[in-house]
C-alpha positions as CSV (number, residue, x, y, z in Angstrom):
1,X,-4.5,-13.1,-4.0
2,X,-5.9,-10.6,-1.5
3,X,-4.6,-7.0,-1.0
4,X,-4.5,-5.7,2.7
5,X,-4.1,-2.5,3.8
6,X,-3.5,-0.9,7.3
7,X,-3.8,2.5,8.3
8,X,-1.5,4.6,10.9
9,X,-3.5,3.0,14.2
10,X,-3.6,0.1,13.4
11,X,0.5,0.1,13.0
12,X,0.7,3.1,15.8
13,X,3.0,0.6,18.0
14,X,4.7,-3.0,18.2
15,X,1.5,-4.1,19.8
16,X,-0.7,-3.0,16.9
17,X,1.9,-4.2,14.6
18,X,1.9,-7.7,15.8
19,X,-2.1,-7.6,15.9
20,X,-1.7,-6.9,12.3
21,X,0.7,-9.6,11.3
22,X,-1.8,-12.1,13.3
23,X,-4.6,-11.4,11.1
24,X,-2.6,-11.2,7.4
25,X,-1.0,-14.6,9.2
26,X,-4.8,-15.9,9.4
27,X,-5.3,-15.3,5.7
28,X,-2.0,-16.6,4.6
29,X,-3.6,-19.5,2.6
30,X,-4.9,-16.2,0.3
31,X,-1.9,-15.0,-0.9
32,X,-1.9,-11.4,1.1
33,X,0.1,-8.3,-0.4
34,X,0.0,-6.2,2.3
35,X,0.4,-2.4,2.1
36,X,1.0,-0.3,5.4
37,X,0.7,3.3,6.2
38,X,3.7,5.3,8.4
39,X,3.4,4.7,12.0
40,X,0.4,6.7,13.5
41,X,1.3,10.8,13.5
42,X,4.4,9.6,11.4
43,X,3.7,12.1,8.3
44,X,2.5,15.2,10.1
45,X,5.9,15.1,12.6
46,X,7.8,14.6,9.1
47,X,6.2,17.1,7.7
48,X,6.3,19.5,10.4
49,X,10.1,18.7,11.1
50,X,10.5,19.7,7.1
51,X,8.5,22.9,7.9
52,X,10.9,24.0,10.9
53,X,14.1,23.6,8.9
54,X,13.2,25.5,5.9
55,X,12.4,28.1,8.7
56,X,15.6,28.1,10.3
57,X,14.4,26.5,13.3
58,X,16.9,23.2,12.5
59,X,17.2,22.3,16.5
60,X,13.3,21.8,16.6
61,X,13.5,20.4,13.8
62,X,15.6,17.7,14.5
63,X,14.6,17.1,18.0
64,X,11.4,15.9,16.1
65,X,13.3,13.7,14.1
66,X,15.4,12.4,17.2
67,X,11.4,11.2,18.7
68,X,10.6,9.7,15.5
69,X,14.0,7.3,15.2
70,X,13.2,6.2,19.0
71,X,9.6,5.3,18.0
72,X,11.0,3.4,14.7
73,X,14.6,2.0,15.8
74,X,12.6,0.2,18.9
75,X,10.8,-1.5,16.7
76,X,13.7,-2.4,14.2
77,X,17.0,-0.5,15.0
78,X,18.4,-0.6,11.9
79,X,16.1,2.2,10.7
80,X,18.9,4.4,12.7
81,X,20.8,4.8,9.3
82,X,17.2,6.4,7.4
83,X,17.2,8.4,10.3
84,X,21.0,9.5,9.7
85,X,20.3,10.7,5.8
86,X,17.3,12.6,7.3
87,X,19.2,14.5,9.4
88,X,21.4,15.2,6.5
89,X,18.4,16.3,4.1
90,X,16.8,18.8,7.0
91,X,20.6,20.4,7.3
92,X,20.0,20.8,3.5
93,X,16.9,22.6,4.0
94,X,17.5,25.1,6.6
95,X,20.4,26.0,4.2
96,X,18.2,27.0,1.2
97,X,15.2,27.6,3.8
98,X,13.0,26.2,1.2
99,X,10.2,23.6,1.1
100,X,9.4,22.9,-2.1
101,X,6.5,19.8,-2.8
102,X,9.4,17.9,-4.3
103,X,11.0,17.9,-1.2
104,X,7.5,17.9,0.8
105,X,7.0,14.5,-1.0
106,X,10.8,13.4,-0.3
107,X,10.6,13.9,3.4
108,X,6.9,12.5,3.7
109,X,8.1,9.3,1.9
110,X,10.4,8.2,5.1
111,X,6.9,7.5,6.7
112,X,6.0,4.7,4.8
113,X,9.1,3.5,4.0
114,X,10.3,2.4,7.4
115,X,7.2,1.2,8.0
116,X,7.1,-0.9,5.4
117,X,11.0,-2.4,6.8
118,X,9.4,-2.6,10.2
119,X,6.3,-4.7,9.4
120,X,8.5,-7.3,7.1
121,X,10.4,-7.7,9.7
122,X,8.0,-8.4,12.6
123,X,6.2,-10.8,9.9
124,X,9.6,-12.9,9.7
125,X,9.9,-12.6,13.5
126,X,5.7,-14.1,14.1
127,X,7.2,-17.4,11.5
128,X,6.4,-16.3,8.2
129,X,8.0,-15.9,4.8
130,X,7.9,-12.2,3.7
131,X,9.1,-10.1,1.6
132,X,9.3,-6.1,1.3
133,X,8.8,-4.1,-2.3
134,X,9.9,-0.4,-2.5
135,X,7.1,1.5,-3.4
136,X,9.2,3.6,-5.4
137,X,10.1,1.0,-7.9
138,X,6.5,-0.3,-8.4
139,X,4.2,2.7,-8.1
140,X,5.1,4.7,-11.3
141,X,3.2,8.4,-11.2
142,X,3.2,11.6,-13.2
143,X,5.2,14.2,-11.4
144,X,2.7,16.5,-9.9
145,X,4.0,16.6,-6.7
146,X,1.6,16.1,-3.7
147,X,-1.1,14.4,-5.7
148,X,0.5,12.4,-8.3
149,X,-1.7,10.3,-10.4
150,X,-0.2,6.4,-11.1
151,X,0.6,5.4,-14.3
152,X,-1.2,2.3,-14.7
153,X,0.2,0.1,-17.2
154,X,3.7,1.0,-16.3
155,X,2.7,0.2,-12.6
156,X,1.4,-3.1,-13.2
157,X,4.7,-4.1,-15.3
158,X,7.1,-3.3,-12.3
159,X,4.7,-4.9,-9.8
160,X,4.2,-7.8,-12.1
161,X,8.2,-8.2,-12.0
162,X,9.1,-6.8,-8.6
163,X,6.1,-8.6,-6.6
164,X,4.3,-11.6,-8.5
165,X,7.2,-13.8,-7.9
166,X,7.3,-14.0,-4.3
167,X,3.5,-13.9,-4.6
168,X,3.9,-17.0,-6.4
169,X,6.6,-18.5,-4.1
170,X,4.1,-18.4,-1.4
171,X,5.9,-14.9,0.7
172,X,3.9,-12.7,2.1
173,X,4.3,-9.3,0.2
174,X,4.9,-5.7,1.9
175,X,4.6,-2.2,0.5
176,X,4.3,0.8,1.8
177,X,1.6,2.8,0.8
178,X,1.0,6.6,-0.3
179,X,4.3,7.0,-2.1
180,X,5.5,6.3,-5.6
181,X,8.0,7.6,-8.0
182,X,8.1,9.3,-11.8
183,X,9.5,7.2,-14.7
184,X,13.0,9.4,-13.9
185,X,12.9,8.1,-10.0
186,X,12.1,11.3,-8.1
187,X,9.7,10.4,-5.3
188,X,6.2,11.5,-5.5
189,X,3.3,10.6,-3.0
190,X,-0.4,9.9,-3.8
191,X,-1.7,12.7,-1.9
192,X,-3.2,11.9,2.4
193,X,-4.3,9.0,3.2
194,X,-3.2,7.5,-0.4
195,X,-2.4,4.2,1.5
196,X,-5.7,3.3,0.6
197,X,-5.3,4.7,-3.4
198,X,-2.2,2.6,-3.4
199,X,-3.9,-0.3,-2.4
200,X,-6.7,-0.2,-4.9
201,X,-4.0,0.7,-7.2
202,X,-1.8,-2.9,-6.7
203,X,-5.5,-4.3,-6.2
204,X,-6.2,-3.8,-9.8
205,X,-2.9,-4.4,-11.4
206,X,-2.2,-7.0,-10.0
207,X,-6.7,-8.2,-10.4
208,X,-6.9,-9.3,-6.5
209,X,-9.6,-11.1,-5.5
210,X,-10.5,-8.6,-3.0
211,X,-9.2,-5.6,-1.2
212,X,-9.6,-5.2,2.4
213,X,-9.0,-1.7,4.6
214,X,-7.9,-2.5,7.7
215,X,-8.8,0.4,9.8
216,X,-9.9,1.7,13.7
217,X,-13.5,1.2,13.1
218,X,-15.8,-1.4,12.2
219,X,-16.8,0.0,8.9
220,X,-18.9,2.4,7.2
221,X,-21.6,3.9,9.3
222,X,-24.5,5.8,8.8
223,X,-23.1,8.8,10.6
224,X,-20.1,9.8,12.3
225,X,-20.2,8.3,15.6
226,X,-18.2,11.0,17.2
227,X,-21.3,13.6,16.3
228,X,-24.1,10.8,16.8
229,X,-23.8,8.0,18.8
230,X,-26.9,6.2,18.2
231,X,-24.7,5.2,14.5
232,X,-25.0,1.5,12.9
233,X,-22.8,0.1,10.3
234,X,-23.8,-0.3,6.5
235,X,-23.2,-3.9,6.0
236,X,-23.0,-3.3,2.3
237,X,-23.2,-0.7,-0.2
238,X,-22.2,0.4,-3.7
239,X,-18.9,1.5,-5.1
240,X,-21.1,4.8,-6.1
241,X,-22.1,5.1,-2.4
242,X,-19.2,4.7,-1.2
243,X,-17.5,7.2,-3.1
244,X,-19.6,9.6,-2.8
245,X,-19.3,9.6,1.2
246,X,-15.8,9.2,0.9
247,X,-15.7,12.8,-0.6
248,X,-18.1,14.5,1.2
249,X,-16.2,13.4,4.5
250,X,-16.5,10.1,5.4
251,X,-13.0,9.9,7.0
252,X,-12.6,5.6,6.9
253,X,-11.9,5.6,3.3
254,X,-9.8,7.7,0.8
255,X,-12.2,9.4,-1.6
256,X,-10.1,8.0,-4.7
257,X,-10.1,4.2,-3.6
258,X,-12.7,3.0,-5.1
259,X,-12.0,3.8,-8.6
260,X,-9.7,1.1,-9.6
261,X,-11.4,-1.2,-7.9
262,X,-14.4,0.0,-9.7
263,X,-12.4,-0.8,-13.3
264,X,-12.0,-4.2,-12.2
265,X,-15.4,-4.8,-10.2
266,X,-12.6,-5.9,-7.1
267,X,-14.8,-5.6,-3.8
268,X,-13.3,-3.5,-1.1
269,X,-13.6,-4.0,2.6
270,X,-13.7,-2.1,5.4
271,X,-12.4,-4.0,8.6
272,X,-11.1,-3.1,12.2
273,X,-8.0,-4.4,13.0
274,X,-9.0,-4.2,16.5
275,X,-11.7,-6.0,15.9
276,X,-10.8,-8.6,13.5
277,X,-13.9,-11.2,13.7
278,X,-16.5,-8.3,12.8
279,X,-17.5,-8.6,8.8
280,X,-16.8,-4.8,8.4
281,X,-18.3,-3.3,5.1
282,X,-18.4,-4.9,1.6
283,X,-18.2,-2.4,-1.0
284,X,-19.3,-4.2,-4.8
285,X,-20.0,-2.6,-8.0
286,X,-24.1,-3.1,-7.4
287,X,-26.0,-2.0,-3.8
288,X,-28.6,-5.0,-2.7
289,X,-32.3,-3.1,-2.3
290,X,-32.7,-1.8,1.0
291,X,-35.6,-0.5,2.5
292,X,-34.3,2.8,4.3
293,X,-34.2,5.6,1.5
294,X,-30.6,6.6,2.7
295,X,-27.5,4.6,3.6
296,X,-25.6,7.2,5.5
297,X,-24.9,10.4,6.1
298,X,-21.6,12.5,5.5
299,X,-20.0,16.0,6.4
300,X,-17.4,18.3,5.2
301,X,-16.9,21.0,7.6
302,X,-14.7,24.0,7.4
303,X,-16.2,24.5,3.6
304,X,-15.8,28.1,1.8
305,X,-18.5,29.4,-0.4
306,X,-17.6,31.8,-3.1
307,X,-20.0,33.8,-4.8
308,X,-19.6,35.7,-8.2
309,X,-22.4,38.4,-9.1
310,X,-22.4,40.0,-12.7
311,X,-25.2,41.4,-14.9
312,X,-23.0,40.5,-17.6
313,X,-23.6,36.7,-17.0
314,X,-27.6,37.7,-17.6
315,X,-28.5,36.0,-21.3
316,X,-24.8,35.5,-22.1
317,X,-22.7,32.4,-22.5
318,X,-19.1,32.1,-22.0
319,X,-19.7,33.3,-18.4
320,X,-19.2,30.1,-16.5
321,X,-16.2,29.2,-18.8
322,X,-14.5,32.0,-17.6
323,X,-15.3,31.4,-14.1
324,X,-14.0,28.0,-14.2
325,X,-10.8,28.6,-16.1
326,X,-9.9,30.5,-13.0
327,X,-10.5,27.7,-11.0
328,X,-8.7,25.4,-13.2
329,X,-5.6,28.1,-13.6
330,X,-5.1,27.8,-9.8
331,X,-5.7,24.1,-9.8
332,X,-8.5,24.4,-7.3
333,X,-11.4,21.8,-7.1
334,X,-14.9,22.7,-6.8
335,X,-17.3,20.4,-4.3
336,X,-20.9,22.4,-5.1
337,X,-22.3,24.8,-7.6
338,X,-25.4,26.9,-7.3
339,X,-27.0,29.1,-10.3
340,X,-29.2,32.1,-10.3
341,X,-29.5,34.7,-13.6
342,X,-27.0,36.8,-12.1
343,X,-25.0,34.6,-9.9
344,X,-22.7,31.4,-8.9
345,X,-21.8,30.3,-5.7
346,X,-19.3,27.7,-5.4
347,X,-18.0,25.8,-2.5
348,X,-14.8,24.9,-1.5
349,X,-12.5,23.0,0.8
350,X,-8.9,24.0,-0.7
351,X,-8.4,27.4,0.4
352,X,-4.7,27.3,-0.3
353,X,-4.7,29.9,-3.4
354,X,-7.9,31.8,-2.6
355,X,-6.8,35.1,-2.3
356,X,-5.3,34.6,-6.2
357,X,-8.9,33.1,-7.1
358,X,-11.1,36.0,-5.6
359,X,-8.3,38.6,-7.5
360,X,-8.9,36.7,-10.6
361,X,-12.7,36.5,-10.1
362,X,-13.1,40.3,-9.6
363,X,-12.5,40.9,-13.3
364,X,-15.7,38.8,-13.8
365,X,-18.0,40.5,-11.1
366,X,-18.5,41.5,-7.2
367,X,-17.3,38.5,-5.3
368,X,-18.3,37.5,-2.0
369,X,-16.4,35.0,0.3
370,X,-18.5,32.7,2.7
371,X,-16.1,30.8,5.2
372,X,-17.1,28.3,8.2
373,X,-19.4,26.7,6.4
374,X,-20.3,22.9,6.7
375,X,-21.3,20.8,3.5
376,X,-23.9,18.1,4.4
377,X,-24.6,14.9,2.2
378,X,-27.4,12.2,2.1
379,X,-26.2,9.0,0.1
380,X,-28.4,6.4,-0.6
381,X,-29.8,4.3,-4.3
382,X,-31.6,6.1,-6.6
383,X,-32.2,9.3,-4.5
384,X,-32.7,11.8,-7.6
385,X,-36.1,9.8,-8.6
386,X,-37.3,9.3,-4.9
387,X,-40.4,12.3,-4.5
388,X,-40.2,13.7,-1.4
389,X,-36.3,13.6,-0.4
390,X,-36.0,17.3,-0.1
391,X,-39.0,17.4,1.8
392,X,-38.2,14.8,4.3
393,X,-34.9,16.3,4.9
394,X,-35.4,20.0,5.4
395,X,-38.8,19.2,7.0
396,X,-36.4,17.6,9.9
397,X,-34.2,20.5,10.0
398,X,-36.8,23.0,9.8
399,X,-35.3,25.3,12.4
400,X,-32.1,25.1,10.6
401,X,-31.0,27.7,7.7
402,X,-29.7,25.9,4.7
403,X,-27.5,27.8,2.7
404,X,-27.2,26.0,-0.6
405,X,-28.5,23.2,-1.9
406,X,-27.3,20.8,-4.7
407,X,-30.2,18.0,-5.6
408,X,-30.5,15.8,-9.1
409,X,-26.6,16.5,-10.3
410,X,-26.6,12.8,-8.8
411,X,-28.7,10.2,-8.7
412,X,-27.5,9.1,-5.3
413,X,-27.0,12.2,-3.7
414,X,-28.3,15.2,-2.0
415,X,-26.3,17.8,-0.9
416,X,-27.2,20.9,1.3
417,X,-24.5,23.7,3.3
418,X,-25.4,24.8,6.6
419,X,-23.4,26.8,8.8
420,X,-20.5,25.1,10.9
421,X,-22.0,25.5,14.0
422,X,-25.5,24.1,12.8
423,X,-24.0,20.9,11.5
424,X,-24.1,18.9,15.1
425,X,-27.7,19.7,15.5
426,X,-28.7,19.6,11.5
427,X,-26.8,15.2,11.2
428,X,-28.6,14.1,14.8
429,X,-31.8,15.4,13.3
430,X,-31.4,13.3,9.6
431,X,-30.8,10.5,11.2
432,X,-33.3,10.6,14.2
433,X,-36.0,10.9,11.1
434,X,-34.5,8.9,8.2
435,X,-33.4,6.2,10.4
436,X,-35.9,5.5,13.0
437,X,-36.4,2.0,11.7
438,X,-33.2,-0.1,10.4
439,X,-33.2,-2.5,7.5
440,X,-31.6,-5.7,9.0
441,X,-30.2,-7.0,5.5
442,X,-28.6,-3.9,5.1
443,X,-27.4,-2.0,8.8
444,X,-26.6,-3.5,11.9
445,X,-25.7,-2.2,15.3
446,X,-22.2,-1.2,16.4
């Protein structure tokens, strides 16, 4: 059995839809589960439609919803009646004019749930036998709204029950990804652009023999193409690597994906629906040697640096606990850390709650708020016990001010902040130098 995933463009419209049933069609003889994101801009006009009632603003609200049934009932016009209870459930909102993430979740869940309909549908109308799973019966997840986290041996029973026998009976299998539910039912979603963590998530429990990310591009490559165009694709790299740029900004992959496939050493592919005959990027537990020191390079713009300065934190311990307990309090994650005897910068890219954090941090020591800054990243094998990394890399940037630097917490990873508007310049100048020649095994052209 394979798992198959495919993001918002590459089920933006009935044409891409169809393109996608032809290639899960091709692969048939594998046993496909496919898992499907909302319709391309789906979400965010949910989302914003859910923003506009609790406002008050119920006619703009609705006129967005009116746009998103045409889009969905051409394709499959019985999705009107979804459309009809949420209609109902933005009335309800602009009466309490709130949006709480329980309803955020609730009204982001339509997405991917007609999607799901719509792509079952056009499967039985290409010839095939398929069959669609609600989400929300198989994903089980804890109840932290916006980001749940899966419950996996409760997951792995339902899909066992609700999906393994038509696996078994030879139907093609549809999800939709991103959204789940709590043991009580209440609908929950992964978190953006948890397609892919939901189909890593079935990949595991249900111990694929691969998982493939059907995407608009033809894998990872060593830089984003829209800042450098002179970009190749990584033919193959580790879960670690892959991770790690997934994080730090690489956009074709959702930073948590990797992990259950990483329990289960499941390979993951990146692929381009649009371009289904490229190989794409195989992701495996263990990176084949390759002779360019770095596989790619990643960025994370818009970044905040905080900085905390105290002569309390000189010879004492307990400081950084009590910075990080703020942190933690306000359920804020951290992306780089830098030490001096009186001082910790952090960076950020969650600046939902910062004004609570820097409020909270003043009881510690001055604090000082950095914004517009871009957080760069070099991945590659075995980075932290290569001499001369450091040297390399800001010797090809040497007009360029770096701001922080992060080096050895990783052994496949070296991280530096520049300022936003210096990021451009700072990625065209990495790879002009660490990529002047190409390892063939590894990279090839776009």
């Amino acid at each position: 059995m394979i798992v198959m995933k495919f993001g918002g463009t590459s089920v933006e419209n009935g044409a891409a839809i169809d393109r996608a049933c032809s290639i899960v069609g091709e692969r048939i003889s594998r046993r496909p589960f496919v898992v499907v994101s909302a319709l391309g801009g789906a979400t965010n006009g949910l989302l914003q439609a859910g923003e506009l009632a609790s406002r008050r603003e119920l006619d703009q609200a609705l006129a967005i919803a009116d746009t998103l049934e045409t889009r969905h009932t051409e394709l499959l016009p019985s999705t009107a009646s979804e459309f009809a209870r949420l209609r109902e459930l933005l009335r309800a909102l602009s009466a309490i004019g709130e949006f709480s993430a329980r309803t955020q979740d609730l009204i982001a869940s339509y997405g991917e749930a007609l999607s799901s309909l719509i792509f079952t549908e056009k499967l039985r109308q290409h010839g095939y036998q398929a069959a669609h799973v609600d989400a929300r019966q198989c994903i089980v997840t804890d109840d932290n709204f916006s980001k749940a986290a899966p419950v996996p041996d409760e997951t792995a029973a339902r899909l066992e029950r609700l999906a393994r026998p038509h696996i078994e009976a030879g139907r093609i299998v549809v999800m939709g990804g991103y959204i789940g539910s709590t043991a009580a039912g209440v609908t929950t979603t992964l978190g953006r652009g948890g397609s892919d963590y939901s189909a890593a998530i079935v990949g595991a429990a249900m111990n694929a023999e691969e998982i493939q990310i059907w995407t608009d591009v033809d894998g990872m490559l060593t830089a984003d193409p829209r800042v450098f165009s002179g970009a190749w694709k990584v033919k193959e790299m580790s879960f670690a690597e892959a991770s790690e740029l997934a994080y730090f900004g690489a956009k074709v992959l959702h930073p948590m994906t990797v992990l259950p496939a990483v329990e289960k050493k499941i390979p993951v592919y990146i692929l381009n629906s649009k371009r289904p005959a490229g190989t794409g990027t195989r992701i495996t537990a263990e990176p084949r040697p390759c002779r360019n020191l770095i596989k790619s390079i990643a960025c994370k713009r818009g970044i905040t640096a905080v900085t905390v300065s105290s002569s309390r934190m000189l010879m004492a311990h307990g400081f950084l606990r009590a910075l990080f307990e703020v942190f933690d309090r306000h359920r804020t994650p951290v992306d780089m850390i830098a030490t001096s005897e009186v001082s910790v910068s952090l960076t950020l890219d969650n600046t939902s709650r910062l004004d609570e954090i820097v409020e909270d941090l003043r009881a510690l020591g001055e604090v000082k708020v950095d914004r517009n800054m871009s957080l760069i990243c070099l991945v590659g094998n075995n980075l932290k016990y290569t001499p001369g990394i450091a040297y390399r890399a800001f010797g090809s940037m040497r007009d360029i001010n770096i701001l922080m630097i992060s080096h050895g917490a990783s052994n496949i990873n070296f991280s530096f902040t520049v300022d936003d508007k210096d990021a451009n310049a700072a990625i065209e100048k990495l790879h002009s130098d660490f990529f002047r020649e190409f390892d063939a095994e590894v990279f090839e052209p776009v």
